[in-house]
C-alpha positions in Angstrom: -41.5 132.0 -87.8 -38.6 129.4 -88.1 -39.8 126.1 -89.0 -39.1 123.3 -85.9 -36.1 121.6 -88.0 -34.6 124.7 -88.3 -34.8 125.6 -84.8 -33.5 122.4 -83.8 -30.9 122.0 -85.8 -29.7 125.9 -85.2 -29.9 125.1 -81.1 -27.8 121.9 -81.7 -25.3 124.2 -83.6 -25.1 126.5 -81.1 -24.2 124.3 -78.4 -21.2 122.6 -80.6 -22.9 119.5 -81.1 -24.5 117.5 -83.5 -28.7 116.4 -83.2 -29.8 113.0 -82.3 -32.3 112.0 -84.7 -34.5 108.7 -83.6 -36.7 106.0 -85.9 -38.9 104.1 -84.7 -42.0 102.5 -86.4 -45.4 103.6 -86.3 -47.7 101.0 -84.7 -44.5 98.3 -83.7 -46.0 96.3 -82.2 -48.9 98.0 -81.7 -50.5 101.4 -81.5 -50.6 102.4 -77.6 -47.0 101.4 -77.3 -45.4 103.2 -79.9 -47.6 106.2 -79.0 -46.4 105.5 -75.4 -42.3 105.3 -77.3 -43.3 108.5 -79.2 -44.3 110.6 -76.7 -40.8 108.8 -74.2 -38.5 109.5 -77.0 -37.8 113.7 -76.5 -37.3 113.0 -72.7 -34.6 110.0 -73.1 -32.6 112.6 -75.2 -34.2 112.6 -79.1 -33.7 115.9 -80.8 -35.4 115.1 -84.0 -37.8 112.1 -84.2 -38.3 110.0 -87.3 -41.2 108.1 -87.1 -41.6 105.1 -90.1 -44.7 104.5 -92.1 -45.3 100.6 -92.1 -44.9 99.7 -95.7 -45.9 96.0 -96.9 -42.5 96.5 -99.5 -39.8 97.7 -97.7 -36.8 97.7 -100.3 -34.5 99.9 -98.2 -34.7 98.7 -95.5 -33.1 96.0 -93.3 -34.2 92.8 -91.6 -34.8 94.8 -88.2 -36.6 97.6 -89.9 -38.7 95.3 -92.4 -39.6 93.1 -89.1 -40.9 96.2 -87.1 -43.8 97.0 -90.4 -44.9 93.8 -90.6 -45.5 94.0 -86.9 -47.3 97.6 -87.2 -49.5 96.2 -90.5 -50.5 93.0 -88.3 -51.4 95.1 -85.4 -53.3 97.1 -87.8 -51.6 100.0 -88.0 -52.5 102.3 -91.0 -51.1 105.5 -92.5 -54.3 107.8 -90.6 -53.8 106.5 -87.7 -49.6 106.9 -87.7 -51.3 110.8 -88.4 -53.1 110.4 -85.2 -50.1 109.6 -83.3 -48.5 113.0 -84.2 -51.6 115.3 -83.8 -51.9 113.1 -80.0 -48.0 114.2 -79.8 -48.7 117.7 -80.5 -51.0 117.9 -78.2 -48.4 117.8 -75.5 -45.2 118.4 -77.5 -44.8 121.4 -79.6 -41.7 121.9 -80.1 -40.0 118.5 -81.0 -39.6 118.1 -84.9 -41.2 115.1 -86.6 -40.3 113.3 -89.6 -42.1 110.5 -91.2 -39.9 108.0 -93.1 -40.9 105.4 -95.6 -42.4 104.9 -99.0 -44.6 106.7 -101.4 -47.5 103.8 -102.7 -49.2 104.4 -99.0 -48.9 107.9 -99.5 -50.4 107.6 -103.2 -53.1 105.3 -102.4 -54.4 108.0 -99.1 -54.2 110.7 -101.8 -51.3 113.3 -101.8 -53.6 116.2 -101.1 -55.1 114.5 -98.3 -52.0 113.5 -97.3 -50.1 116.4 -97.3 -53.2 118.6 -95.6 -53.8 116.1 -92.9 -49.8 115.8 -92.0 -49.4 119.7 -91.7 -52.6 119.8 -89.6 -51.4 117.0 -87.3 -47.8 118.7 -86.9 -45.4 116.7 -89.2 -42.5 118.6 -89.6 -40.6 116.7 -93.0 -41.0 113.9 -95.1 -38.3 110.8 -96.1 -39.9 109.1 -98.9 -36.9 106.4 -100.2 -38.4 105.5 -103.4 -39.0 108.7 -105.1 -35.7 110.2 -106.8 -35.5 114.2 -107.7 -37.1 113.2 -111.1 -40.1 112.6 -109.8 -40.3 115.2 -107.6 -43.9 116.4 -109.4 -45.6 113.3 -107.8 -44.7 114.4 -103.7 -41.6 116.9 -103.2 -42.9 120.3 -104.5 -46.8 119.1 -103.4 -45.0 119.1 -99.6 -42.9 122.1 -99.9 -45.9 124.3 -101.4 -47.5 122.9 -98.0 -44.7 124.0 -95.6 -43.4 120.0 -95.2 -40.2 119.6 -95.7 -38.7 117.0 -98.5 -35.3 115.2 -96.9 -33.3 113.8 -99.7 -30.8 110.6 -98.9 -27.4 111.0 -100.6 -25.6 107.7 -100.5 -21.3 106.9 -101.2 -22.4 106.2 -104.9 -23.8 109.9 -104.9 -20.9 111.5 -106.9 -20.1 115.0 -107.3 -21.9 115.1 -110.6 -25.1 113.6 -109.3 -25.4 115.7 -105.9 -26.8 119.1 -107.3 -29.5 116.8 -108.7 -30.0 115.1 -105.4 -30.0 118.2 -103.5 -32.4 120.6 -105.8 -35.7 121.0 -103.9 -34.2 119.2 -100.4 -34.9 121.2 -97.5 -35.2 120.3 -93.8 -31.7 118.2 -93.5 -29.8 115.9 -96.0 -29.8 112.4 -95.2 -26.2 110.4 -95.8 -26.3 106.9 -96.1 -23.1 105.6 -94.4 -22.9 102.3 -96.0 -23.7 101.1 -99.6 -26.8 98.6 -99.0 -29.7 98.4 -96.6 -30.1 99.8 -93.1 -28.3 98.4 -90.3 -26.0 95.8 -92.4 -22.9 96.8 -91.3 -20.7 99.8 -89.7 -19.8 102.5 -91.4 -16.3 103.3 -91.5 -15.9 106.8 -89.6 -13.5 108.1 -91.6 -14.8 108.1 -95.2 -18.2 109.6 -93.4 -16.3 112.6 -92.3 -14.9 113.1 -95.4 -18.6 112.5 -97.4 -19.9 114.8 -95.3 -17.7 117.7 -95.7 -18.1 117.4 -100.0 -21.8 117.2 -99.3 -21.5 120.4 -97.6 -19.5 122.2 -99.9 -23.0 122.0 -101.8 -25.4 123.3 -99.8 -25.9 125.1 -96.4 -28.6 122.4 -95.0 -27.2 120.6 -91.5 -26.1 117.1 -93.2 -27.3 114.4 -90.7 -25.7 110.6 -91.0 -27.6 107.3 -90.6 -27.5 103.7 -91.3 -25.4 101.3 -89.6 -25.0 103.4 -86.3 -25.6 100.8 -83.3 -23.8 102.3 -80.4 -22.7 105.0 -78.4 -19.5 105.1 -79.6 -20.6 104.5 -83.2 -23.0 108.0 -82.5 -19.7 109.9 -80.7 -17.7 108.8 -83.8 -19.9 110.3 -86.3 -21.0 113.5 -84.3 -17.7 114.6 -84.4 -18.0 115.5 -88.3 -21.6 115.7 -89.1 -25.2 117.8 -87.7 -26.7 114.5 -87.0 -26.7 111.3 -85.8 -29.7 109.0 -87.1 -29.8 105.3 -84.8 -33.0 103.3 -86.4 -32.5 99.7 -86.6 -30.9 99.3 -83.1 -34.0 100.9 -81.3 -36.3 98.9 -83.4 -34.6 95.7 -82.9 -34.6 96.6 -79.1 -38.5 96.7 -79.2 -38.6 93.1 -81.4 -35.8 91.9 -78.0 -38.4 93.0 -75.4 -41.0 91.0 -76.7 -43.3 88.4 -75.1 -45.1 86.0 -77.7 -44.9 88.8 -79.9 -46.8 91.6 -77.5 -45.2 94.4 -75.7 -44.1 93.8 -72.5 -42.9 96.4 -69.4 -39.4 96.2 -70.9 -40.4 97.5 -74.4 -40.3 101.5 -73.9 -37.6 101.4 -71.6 -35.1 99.4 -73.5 -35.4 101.6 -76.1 -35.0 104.8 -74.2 -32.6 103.5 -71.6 -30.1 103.2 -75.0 -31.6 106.4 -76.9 -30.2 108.0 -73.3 -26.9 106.3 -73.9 -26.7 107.3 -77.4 -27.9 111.1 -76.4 -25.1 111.3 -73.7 -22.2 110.2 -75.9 -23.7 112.8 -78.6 -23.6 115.5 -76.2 -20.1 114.9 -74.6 -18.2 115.3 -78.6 -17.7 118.5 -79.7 -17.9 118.9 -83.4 -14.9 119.7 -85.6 -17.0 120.8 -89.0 
């Protein structure tokens, strides 16, 4: 049976174009509404949903991002109940691949067996874990992949052509390019040395190469579908759900803003044709 990244990634081939791949973060700004985002998300155009796992220590990540955990912790999000919103998703959606995103010490302190069983049984798909280079992958990355979860490796501009097997032993699922040197959504990657990164990346490896960070717009998304598998938006939708906020709680605006530009996004993905 092919796996749901797979699958996704193969149909998005097929049609000549590349995936849109969504973050959002677990629990932002509380659990109902980014269940009710989750479950809105494959419908406004997401082909491939990454779904962050509120960390108090976010070192990757941007203001935007950073904001949207601290939000999820204060609501009292935790990391069994961000596996309760994908079993709930499941339940309804079996077919869209999930991803969770974030760091490894909530994952170590819930116990990586546990972990690991409980995310397969609920449905998740891969893991992004930002803080645990290829030599550690003992602690998390072959645990996962002897579970059938796949380990998504980030290779960054500063990933040279020495460094890349490294990176790119035991990644399965997708690779993960980091358009900009620094944290997510700082700035806007320039469109033409992404092209160009992600055609050495692939002369390394078969896996579909998916670029994020820094991608704001539609016409930031167009610009990079054109040479990659993927498009990853994150720190726009999240800072779309901080926007819609009342006195810091979700108002009738909150899902909506963030689909009505994932739908933008997914439209201007769909009308480029690749040129890999």
């Amino acid at each position: 049976m092919t796996d749901r990244l797979t699958a996704r990634f193969s149909a998005c081939k097929a049609a000549n174009r590349a995936a849109l791949v969504t973050f959002t973060m677990a629990g932002d700004p509380d659990f109902a509404t980014a269940s009710a985002l989750l479950h809105a998300l494959p419908g406004a155009g997401a082909d491939v949903i990454e779904l962050g796992m509120p960390f108090s220590d976010p070192m990757a990540d941007g203001p935007a991002i950073q904001l949207a955990g601290q939000r999820a912790l204060a609501a009292g999000q935790t990391l069994g109940k961000t596996l309760d919103m994908v079993r709930t998703f499941r339940t309804v959606d079996r077919e869209t691949p999930i991803v969770l995103m974030g760091y490894y010490n909530p994952i170590y302190v819930y116990g990586v067996a546990r972990f690991l069983s409980e995310a397969k049984a609920a449905g998740v798909d891969g893991l992004i874990v930002v803080d645990l280079p290829p030599e550690m992958d003992d602690e998390l990355c072959l645990p996962a992949l002897k579970a059938g979860i796949a380990f998504i490796r980030l290779a960054t501009p500063t990933t040279d052509d020495k460094r890349l097997p490294t990176v790119l032993t035991n990644t399965s699922g997708f690779v993960y390019y980091v358009s900009i040197t620094g944290i997510t959504g700082a700035a806007t990657p320039d469109f033409d040395k992404v092209g160009v990164a992600v055609n050495r990346i692939k002369q390394h490896t078969a896996l579909p190469v998916a670029v994020g960070f820094g991608v704001k717009t539609p016409e930031h998304a167009a610009a990079i579908a054109r040479g990659a598998d993927g498009v990853v938006v994150g720190s726009a939708l999240v800072d779309l759900v901080r926007t819609s906020l009342n006195d810091g709680k979700a108002t009738e605006k909150t899902v909506s803003a963030v689909t009505s530009l994932v739908g933008a996004i997914a439209g201007a993905v769909r009308a480029t044709t690749r040129t890999l």
